[in-house]
C-alpha positions as CSV (number, residue, x, y, z in Angstrom):
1,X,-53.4,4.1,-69.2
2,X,-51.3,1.7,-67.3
3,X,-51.1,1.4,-63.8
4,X,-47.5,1.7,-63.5
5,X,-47.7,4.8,-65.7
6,X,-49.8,6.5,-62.9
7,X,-47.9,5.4,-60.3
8,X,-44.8,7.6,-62.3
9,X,-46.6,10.3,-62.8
10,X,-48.2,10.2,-59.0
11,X,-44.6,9.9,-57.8
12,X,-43.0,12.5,-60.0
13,X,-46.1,14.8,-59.1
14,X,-45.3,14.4,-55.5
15,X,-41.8,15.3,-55.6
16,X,-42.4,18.3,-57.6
17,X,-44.8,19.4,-54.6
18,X,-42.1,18.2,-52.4
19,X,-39.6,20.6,-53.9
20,X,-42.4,23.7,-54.1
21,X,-42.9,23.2,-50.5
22,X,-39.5,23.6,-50.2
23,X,-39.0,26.6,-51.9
24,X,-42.2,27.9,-50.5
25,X,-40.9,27.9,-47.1
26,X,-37.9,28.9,-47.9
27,X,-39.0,32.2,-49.3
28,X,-42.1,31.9,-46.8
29,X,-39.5,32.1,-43.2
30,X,-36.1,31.3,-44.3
31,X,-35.3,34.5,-46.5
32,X,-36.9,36.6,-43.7
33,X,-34.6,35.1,-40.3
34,X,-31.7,38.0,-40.7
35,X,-34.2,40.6,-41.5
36,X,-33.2,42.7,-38.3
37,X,-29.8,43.3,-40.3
38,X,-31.2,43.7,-43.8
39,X,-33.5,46.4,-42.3
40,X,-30.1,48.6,-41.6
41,X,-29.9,48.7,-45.5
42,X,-32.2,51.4,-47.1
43,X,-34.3,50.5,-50.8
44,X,-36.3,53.1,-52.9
45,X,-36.9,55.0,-48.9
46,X,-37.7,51.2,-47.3
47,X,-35.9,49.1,-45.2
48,X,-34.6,46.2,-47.0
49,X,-36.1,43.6,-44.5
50,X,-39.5,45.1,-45.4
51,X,-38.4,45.4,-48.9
52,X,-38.2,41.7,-49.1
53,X,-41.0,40.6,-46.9
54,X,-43.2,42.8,-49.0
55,X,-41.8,42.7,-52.7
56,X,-39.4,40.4,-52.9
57,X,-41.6,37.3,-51.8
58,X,-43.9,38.4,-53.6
59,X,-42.4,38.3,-57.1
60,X,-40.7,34.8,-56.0
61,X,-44.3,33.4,-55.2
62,X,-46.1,34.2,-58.5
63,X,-42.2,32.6,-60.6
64,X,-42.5,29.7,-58.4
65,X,-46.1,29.4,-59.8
66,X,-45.4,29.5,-63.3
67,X,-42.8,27.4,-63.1
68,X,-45.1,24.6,-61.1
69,X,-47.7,24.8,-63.5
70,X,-45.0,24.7,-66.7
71,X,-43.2,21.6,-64.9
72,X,-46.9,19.9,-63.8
73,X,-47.8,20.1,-67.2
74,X,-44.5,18.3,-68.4
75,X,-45.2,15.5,-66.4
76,X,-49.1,15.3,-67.6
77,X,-47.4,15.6,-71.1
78,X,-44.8,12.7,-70.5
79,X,-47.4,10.3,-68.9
80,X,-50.4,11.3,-71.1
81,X,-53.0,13.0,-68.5
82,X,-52.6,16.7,-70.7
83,X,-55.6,18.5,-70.5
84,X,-55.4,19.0,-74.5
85,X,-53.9,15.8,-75.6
């Protein structure tokens, strides 16, 4: 393993946390800021606000997961640090 090859992966690796941070706090605060007027709209007997601070975030959480750990181990893959290599 090369030094510069680490260096690629450790930078492509941070940027991939960069961008899950993100998208974490996006659906973390960001989704949730006009949830006053969301909770005007009724879902399945539940205000939508709730709706999405409940469900909604949710679901996005455990995609956002899979997809890190999918793209994570591309990178491993590309740099060769795969667990099963």
């Amino acid at each position: 393993m090369s030094d510069d090859q680490g260096k690629a992966h450790w930078a492509q690796t941070r940027r991939l946390m960069a961008v899950m941070l993100a998208l974490w706090a996006l659906f973390s605060f960001v989704i949730h800021l006009p949830v006053a007027r969301l909770n005007e709209i009724v879902l399945l007997g539940f205000p939508l606000g709730y709706w999405l601070a409940a469900q909604g975030s949710l679901i996005a959480f455990v995609v956002l997961l899979f997809w890190f750990a999918n793209r994570q181990d591309q990178i491993d893959r590309a740099h060769g640090f795969a667990e099963d290599d």
